[in-house]
Backbone as ProteinMPNN parsed JSONL, in Angstrom:
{"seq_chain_A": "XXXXXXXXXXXXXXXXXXXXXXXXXXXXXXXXXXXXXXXXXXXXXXXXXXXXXXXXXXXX", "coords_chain_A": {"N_chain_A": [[12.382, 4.196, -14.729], [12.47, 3.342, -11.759], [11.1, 4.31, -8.567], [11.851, 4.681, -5.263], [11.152, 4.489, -1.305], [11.728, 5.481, 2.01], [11.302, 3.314, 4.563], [10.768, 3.094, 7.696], [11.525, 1.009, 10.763], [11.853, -0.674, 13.475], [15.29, -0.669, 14.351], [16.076, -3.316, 16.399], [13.992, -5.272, 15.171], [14.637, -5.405, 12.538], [17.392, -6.579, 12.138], [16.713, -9.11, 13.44], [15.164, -9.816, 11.376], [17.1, -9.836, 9.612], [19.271, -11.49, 10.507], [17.387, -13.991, 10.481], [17.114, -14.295, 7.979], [19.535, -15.051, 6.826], [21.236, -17.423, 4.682], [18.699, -18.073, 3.566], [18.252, -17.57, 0.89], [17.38, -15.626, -0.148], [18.474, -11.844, -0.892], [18.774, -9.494, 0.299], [17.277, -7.81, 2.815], [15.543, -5.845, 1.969], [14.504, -6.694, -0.009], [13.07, -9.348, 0.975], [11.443, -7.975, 2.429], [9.529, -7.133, -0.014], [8.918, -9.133, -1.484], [7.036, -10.069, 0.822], [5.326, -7.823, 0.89], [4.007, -7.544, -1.562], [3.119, -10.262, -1.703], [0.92, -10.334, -0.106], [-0.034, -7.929, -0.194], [-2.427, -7.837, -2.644], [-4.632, -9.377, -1.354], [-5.117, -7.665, 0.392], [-6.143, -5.296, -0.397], [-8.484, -6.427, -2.317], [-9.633, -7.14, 0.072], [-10.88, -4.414, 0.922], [-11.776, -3.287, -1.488], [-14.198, -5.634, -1.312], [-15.418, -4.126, 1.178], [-16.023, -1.358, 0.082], [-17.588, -2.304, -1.849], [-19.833, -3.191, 0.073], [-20.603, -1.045, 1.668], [-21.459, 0.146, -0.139], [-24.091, -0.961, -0.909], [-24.025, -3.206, -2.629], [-23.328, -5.981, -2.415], [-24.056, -8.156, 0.125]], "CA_chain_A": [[13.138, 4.111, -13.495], [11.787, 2.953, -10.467], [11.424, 5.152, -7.503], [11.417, 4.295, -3.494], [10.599, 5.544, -0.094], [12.02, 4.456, 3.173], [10.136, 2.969, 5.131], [11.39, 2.824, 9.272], [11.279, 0.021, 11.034], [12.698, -0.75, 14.481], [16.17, -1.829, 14.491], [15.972, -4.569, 16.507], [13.296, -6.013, 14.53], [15.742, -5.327, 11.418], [18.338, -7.299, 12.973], [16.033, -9.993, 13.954], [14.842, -10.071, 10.474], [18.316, -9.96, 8.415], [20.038, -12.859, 11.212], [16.655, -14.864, 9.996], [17.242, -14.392, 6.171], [20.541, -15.892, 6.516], [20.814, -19.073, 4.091], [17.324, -18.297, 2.988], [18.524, -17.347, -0.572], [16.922, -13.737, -0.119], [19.799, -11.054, -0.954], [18.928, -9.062, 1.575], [15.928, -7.782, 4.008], [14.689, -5.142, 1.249], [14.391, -7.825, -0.748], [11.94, -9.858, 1.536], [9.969, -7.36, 2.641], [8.793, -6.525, -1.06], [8.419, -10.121, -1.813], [6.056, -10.175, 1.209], [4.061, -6.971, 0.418], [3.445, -8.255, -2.694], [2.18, -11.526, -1.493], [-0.339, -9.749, 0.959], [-1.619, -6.8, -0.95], [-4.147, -8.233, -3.454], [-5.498, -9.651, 0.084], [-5.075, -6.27, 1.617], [-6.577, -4.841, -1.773], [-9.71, -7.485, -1.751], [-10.719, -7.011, 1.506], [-11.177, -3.252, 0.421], [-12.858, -3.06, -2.389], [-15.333, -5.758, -0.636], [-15.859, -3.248, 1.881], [-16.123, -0.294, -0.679], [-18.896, -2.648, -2.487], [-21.219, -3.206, 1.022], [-20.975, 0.646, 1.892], [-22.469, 1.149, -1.636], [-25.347, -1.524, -0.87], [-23.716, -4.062, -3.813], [-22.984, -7.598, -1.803], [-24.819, -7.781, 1.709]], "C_chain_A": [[12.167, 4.005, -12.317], [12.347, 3.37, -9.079], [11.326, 4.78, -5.976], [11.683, 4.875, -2.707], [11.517, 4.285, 0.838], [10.975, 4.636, 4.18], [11.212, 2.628, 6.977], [10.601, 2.214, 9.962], [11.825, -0.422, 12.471], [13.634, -1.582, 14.354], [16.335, -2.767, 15.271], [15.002, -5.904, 15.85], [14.121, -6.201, 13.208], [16.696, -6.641, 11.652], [17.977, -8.769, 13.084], [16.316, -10.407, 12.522], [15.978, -10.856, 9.612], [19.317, -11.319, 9.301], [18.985, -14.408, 10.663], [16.799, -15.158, 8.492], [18.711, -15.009, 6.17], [20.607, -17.178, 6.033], [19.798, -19.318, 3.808], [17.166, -17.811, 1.794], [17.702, -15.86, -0.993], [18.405, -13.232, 0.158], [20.311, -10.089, 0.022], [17.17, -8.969, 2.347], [14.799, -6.913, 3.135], [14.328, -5.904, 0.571], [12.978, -8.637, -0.51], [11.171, -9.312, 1.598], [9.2, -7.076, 1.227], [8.641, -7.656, -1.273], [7.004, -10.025, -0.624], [5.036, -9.404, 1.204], [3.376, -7.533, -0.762], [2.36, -8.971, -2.389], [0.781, -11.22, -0.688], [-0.81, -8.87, 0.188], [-2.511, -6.989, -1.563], [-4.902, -8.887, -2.046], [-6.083, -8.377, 0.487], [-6.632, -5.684, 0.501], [-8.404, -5.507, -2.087], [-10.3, -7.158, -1.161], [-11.63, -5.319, 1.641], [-12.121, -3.255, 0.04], [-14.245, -3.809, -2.089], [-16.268, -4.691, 0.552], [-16.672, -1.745, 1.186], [-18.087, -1.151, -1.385], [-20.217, -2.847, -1.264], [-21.441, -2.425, 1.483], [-21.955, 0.635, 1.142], [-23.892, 0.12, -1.902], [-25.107, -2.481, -2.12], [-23.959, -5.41, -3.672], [-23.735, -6.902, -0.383], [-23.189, -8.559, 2.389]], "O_chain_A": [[11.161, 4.699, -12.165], [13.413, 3.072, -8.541], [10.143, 4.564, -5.711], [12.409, 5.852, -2.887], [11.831, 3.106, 0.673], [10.193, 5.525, 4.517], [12.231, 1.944, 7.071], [9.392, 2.431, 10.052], [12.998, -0.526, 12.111], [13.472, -2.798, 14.25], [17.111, -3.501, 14.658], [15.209, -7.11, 15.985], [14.22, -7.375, 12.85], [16.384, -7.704, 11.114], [18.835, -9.62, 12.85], [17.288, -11.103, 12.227], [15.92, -11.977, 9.107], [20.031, -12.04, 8.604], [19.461, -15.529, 10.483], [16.573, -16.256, 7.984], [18.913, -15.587, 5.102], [20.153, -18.1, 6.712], [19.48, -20.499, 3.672], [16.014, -17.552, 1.445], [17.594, -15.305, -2.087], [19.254, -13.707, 0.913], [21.435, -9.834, 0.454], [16.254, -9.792, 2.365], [13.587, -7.03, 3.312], [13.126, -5.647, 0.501], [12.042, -8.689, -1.307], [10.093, -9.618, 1.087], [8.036, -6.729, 1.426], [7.423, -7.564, -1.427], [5.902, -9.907, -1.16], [3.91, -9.849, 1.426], [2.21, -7.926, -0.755], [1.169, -8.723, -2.573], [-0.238, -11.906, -0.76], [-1.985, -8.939, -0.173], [-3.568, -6.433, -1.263], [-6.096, -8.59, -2.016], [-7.24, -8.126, 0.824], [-7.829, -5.752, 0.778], [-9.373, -4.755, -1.985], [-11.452, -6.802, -1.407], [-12.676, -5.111, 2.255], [-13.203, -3.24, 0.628], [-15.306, -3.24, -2.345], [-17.491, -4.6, 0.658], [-17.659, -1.199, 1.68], [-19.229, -0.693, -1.347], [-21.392, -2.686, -1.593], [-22.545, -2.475, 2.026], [-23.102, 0.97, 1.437], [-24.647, 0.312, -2.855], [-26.139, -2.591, -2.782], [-24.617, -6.057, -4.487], [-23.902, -5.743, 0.0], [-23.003, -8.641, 3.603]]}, "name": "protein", "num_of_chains": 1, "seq": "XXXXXXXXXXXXXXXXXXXXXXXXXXXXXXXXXXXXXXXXXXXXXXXXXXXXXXXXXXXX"}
C-alpha cells in the first residue's frame, strides 16, 4: 500500500493549475504534479550526488 503526505500549495495557484489541466487528459492536478516530480527528480537527484562527489575531491 502506498502511503502520501499533503503537500500545501497556494490556492490560487491550484486553481490556476486545475483550469490549465482541463482537456489535457490528466485526471486531475494530483495527478500532474507527480508526473512532473518524477520527470525532474533524477535531475534534482544528479545534480546532488555531483555535488556530494566534488565535496569528496572525486570530479573537479
Amino acid at each position: 500500500m502506498v502511503e502520501y503526505v499533503n503537500i500545501p500549495i497556494p490556492k490560487p495557484l491550484y486553481e490556476r493549475l486545475v483550469e490549465s489541466l482541463k482537456g489535457s487528459g490528466y485526471r486531475s492536478a494530483t495527478e500532474y504534479i507527480i508526473f512532473l516530480i518524477r520527470r525532474v527528480l533524477p535531475d534534482l537527484e544528479s545534480e546532488e550526488t555531483e555535488r556530494r562527489l566534488r565535496a569528496l575531491g572525486y570530479i573537479e
